[in-house]
One Martini backbone bead per residue (centre of mass of N, CA, C, O) as a GRO file, in nm:
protein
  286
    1UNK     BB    1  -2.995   2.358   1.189
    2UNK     BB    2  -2.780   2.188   1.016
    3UNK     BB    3  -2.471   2.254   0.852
    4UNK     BB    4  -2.405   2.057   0.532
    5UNK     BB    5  -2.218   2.281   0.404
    6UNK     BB    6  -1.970   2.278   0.559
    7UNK     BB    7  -1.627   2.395   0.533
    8UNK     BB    8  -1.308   2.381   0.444
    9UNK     BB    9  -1.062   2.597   0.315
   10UNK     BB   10  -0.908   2.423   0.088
   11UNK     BB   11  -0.616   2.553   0.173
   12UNK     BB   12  -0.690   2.340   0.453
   13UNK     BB   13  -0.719   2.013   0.317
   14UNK     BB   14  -0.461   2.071   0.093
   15UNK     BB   15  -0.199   2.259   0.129
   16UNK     BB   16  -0.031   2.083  -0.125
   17UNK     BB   17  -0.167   2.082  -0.353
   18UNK     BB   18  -0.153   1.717  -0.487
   19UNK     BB   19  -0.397   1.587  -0.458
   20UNK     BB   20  -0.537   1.285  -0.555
   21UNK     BB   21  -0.806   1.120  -0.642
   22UNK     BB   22  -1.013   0.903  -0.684
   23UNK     BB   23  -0.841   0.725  -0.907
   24UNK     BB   24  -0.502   0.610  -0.864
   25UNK     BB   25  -0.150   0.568  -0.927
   26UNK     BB   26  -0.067   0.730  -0.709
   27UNK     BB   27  -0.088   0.765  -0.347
   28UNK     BB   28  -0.100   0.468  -0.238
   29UNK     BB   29  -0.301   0.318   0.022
   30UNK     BB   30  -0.232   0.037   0.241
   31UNK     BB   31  -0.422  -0.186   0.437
   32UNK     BB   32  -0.423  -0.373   0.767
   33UNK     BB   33  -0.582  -0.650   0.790
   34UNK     BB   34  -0.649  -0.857   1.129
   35UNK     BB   35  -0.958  -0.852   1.233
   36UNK     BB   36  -1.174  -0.720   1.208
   37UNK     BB   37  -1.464  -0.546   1.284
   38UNK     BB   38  -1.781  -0.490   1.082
   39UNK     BB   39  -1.805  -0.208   1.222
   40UNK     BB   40  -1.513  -0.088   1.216
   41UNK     BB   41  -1.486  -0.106   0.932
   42UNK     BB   42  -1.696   0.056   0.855
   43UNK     BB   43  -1.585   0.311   0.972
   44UNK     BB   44  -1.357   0.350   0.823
   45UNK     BB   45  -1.494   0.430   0.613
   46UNK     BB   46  -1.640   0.649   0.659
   47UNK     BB   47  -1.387   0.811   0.739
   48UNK     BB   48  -1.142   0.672   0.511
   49UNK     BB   49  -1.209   0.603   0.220
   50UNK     BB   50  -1.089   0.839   0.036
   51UNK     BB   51  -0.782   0.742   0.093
   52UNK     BB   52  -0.810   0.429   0.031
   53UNK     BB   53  -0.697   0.174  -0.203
   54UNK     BB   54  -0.586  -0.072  -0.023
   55UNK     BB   55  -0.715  -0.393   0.164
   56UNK     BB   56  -0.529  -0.636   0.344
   57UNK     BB   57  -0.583  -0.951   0.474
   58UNK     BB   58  -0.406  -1.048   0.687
   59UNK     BB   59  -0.256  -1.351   0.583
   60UNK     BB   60  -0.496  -1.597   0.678
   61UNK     BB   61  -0.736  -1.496   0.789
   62UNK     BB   62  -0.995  -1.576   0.562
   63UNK     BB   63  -1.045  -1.830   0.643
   64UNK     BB   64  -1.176  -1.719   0.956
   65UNK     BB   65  -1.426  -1.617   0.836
   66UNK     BB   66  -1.714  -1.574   0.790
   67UNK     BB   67  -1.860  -1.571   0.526
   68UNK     BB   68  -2.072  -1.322   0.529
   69UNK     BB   69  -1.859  -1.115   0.600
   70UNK     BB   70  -1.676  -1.123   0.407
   71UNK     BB   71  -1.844  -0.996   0.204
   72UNK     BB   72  -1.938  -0.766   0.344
   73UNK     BB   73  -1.646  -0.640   0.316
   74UNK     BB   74  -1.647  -0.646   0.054
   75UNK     BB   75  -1.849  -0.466  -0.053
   76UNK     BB   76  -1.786  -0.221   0.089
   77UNK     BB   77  -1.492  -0.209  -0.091
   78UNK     BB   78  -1.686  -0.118  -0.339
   79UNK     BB   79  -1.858   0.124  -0.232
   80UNK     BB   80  -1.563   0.281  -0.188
   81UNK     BB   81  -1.326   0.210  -0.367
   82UNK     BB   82  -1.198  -0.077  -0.263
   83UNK     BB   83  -0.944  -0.262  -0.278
   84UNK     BB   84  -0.905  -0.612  -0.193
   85UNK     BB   85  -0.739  -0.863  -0.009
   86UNK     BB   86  -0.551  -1.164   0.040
   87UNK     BB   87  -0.256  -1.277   0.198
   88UNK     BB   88   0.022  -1.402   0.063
   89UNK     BB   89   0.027  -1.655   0.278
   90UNK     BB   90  -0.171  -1.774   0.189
   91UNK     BB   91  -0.109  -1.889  -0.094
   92UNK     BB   92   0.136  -2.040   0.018
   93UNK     BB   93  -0.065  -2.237   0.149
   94UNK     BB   94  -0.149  -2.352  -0.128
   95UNK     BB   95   0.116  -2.431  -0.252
   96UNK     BB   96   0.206  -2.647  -0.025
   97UNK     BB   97  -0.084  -2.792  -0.120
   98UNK     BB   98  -0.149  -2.785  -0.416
   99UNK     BB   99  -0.419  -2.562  -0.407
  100UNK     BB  100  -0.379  -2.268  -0.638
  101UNK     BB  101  -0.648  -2.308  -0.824
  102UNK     BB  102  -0.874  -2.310  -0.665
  103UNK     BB  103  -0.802  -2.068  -0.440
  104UNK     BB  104  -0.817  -1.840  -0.699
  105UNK     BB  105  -1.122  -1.935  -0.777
  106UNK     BB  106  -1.229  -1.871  -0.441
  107UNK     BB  107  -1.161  -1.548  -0.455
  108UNK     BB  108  -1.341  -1.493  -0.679
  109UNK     BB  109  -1.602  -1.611  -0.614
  110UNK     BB  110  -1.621  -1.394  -0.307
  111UNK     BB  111  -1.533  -1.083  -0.443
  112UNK     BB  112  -1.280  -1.052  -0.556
  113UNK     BB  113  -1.018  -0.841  -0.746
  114UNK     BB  114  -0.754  -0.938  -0.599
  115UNK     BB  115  -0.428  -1.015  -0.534
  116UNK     BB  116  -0.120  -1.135  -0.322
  117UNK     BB  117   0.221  -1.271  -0.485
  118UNK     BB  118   0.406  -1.450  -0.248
  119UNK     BB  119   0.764  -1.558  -0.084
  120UNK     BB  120   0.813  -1.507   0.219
  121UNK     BB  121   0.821  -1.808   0.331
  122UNK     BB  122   0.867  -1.937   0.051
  123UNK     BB  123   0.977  -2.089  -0.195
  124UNK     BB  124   0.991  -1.931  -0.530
  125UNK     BB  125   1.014  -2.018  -0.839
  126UNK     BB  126   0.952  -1.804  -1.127
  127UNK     BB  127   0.787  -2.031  -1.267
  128UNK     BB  128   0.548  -1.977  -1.063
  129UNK     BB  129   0.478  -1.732  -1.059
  130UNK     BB  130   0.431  -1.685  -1.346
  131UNK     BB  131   0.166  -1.867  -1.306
  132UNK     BB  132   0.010  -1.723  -1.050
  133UNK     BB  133  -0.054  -1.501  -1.209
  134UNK     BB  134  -0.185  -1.577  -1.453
  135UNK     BB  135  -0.412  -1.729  -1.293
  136UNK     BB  136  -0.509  -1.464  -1.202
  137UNK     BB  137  -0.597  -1.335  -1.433
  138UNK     BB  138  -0.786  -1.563  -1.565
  139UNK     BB  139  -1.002  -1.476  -1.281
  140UNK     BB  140  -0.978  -1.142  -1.281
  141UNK     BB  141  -0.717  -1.071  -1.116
  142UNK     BB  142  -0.573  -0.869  -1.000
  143UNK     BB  143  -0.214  -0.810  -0.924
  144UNK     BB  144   0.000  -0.841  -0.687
  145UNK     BB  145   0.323  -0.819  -0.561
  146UNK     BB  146   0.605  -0.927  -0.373
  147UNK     BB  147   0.924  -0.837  -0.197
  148UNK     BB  148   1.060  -1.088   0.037
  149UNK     BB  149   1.139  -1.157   0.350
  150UNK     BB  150   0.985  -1.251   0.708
  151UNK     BB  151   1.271  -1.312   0.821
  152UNK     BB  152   1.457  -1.227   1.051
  153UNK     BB  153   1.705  -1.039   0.900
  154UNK     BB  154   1.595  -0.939   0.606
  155UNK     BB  155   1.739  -0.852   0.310
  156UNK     BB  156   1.773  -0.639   0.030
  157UNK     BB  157   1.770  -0.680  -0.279
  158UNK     BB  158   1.819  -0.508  -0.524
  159UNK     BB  159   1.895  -0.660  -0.796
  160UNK     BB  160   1.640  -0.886  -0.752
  161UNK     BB  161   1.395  -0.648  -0.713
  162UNK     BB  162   1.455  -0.522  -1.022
  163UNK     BB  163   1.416  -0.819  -1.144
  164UNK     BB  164   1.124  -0.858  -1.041
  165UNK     BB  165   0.966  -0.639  -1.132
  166UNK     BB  166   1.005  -0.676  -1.438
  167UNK     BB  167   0.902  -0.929  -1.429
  168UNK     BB  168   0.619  -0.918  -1.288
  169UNK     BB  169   0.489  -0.697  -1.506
  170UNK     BB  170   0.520  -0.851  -1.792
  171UNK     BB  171   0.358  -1.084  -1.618
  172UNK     BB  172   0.095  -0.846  -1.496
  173UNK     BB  173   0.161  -0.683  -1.277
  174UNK     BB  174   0.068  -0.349  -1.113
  175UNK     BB  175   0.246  -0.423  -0.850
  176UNK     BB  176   0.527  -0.372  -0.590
  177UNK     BB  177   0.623  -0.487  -0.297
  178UNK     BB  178   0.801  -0.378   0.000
  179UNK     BB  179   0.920  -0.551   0.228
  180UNK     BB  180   0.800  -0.494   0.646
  181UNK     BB  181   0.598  -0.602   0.728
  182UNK     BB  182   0.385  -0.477   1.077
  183UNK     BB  183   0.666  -0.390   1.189
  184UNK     BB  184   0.937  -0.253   1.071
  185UNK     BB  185   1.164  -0.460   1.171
  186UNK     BB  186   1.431  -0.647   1.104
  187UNK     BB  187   1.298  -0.628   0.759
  188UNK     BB  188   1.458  -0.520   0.441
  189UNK     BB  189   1.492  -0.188   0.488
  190UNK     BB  190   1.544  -0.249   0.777
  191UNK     BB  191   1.612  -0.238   1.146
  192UNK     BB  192   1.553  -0.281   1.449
  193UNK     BB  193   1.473   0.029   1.507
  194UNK     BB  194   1.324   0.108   1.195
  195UNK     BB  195   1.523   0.192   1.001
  196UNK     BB  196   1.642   0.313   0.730
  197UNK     BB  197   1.792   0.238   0.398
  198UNK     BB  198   1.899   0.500   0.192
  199UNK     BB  199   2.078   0.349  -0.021
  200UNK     BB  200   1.874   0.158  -0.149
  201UNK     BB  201   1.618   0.375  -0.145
  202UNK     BB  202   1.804   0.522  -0.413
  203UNK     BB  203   1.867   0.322  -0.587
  204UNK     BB  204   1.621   0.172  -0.671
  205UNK     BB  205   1.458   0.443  -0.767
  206UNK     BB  206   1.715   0.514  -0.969
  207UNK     BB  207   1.625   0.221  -1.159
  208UNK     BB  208   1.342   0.210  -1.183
  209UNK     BB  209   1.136   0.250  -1.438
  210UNK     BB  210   0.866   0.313  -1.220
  211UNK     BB  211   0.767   0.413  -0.899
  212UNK     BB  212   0.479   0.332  -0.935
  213UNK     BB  213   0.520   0.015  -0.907
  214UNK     BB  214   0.578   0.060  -0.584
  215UNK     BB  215   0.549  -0.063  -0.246
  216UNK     BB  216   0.603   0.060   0.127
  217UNK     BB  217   0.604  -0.094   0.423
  218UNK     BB  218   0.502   0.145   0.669
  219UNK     BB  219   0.389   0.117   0.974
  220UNK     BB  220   0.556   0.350   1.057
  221UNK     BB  221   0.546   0.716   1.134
  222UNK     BB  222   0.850   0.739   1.034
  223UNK     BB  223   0.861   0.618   0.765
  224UNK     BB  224   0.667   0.760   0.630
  225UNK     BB  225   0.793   1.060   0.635
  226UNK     BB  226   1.011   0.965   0.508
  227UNK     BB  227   0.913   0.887   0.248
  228UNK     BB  228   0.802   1.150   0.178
  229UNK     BB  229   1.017   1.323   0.207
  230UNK     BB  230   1.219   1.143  -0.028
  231UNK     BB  231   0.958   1.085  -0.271
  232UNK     BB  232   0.660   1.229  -0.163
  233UNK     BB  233   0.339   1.223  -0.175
  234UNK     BB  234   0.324   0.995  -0.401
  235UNK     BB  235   0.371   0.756  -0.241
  236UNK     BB  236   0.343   0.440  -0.183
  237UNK     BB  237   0.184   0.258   0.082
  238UNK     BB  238   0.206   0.002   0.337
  239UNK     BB  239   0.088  -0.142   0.615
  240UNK     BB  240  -0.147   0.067   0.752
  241UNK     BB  241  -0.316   0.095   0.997
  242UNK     BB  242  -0.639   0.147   1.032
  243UNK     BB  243  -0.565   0.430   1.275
  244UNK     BB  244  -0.382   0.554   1.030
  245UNK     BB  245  -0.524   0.692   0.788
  246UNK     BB  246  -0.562   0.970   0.819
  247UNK     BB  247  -0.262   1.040   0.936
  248UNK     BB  248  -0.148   0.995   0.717
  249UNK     BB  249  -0.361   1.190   0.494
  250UNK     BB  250  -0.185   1.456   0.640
  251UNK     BB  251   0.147   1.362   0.580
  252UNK     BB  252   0.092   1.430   0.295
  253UNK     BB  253  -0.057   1.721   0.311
  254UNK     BB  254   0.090   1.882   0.553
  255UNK     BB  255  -0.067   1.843   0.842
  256UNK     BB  256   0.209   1.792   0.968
  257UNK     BB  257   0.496   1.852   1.092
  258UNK     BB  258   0.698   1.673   0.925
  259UNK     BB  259   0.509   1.797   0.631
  260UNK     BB  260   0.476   2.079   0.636
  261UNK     BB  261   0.312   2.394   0.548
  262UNK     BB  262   0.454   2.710   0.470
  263UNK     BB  263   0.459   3.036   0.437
  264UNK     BB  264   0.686   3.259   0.314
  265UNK     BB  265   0.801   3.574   0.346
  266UNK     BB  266   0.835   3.671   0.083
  267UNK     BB  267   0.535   3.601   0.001
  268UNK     BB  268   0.339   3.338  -0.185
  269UNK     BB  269   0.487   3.148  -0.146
  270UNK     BB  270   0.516   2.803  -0.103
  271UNK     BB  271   0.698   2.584   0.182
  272UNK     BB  272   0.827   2.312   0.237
  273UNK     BB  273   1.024   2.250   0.481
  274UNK     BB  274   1.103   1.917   0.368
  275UNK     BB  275   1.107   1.966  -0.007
  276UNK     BB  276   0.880   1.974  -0.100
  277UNK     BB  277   0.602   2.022  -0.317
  278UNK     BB  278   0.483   2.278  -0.392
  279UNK     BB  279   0.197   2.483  -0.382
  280UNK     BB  280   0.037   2.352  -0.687
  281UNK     BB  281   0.199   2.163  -0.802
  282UNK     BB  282   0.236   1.883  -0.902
  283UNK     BB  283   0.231   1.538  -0.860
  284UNK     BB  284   0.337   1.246  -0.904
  285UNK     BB  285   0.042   1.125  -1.112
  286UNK     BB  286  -0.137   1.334  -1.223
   0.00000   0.00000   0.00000
């Protein structure tokens, strides 16, 4: 008879012991979903449910689903306790269509939770902003906002981005995504070979009010890599691919070479060769 009982040793499910589980205020890791199917969907869920803090239906897919699919992808990320969201492209399609408050309320109908509010396609001046947020929340809806433009070649303003954080929060929003797109190639903080601006992403955190507020698009598993290593494992990260959800929640936790974690010759003492925090160690957000 199967051993249901079998566990692996905590000090090797998370080396780093920084990991905090859900609900969780930071390490919070958000996947893009470009079409996924019902079955593979739900199998992620049963993989990778407990890593997953948000789905998002990349651009305007929602649209394309079939209803009663649509549902139950919702139904599912309700029952694994992983917010959902329509890609803030949709929304943009509809403020384009002058449609955006039937559309906000066609989202809560639904049943997602939550929504994101970005200009990457459209100009959208700050006062229209701020009111597709309010009427998002009027709706029930958790908001979430994007910074930056999704044209190749589009680059960080730092303090634009600064700004934007600012004016989101007090006007209801969670968190502010910084735009990477899917590819993570040739715009925002990213050049064409996919390298980050590190003098931006330092300046940026140097600055924001709480690094909390933030999420990093980080498609490519160099970019992940970089970012935990140079911001920590408790790092929000976003646009990350179905097939790497467990692979990310691996290099938080120092199970990959990259963030790995190893006893030092010293002692007792565990210590991170990237000079993440040690083991044991409580970590931000905690």
């Amino acid at each position: 008879m199967e051993n249901v009982s079998l566990q692996w040793p905590p000090g090797l499910e998370d080396p780093s012991g920084t990991r905090a589980p859900k609900p969780r205020l930071s390490g919070r890791t958000m996947i893009i979903d470009k079409g996924m199917g019902l079955h593979a969907f739900e199998d992620m869920l049963h993989m990778a449910g407990d890593y997953i803090d948000i789905i998002k239906l990349g651009f305007g897919t929602a649209a394309l689903y079939p209803a009663p699919v649509l549902r139950k992808k919702i139904r599912l990320c309700h029952a694994w306790g992983v917010e959902i969201m329509p890609g803030g492209t949709f929304l943009e399609a509809a403020v384009a269509q002058r449609d955006a408050a039937r559309y906000l309320q066609t989202v809560a109908d639904f049943g997602f939770g939550c929504i994101e509010v970005s200009d990457g396609t459209i100009d959208m001046p700050r006062s229209l902003r701020r009111s597709l947020i309010r009427e998002a929340l009027n709706c029930g809806l958790k908001v979430y906002t994007e910074y930056g433009k999704k044209k190749s070649g589009s680059t960080v303003d730092v303090s634009e981005l600064l700004e934007t954080v600012h004016d989101d929060v007090q006007w209801g929003a969670s968190m502010v995504t910084v735009e990477g797109r899917e590819s993570g190639a040739g715009v925002g903080l990213y050049d064409r070979e996919g390298n980050c601006r590190e003098e931006d992403v330092l300046k940026i955190v140097s600055q924001v009010e709480d690094p909390r507020l933030l999420m990093w698009e980080t498609p490519q598993k160099s970019q992940q890599a970089y970012f935990i290593r140079t911001l920590g494992r408790d790092v929000n990260l976003g646009n990350i691919a179905p097939d790497s959800a467990l692979a990310l929640e691996a290099l938080r936790r120092g199970l990959r070479s990259d963030t790995f974690v190893q006893e030092s010759e010293g002692g007792d003492e565990r210590t991170a060769k990237t000079g993440l925090p040690l083991v044991g160690e409580t970590g931000a957000g905690r």
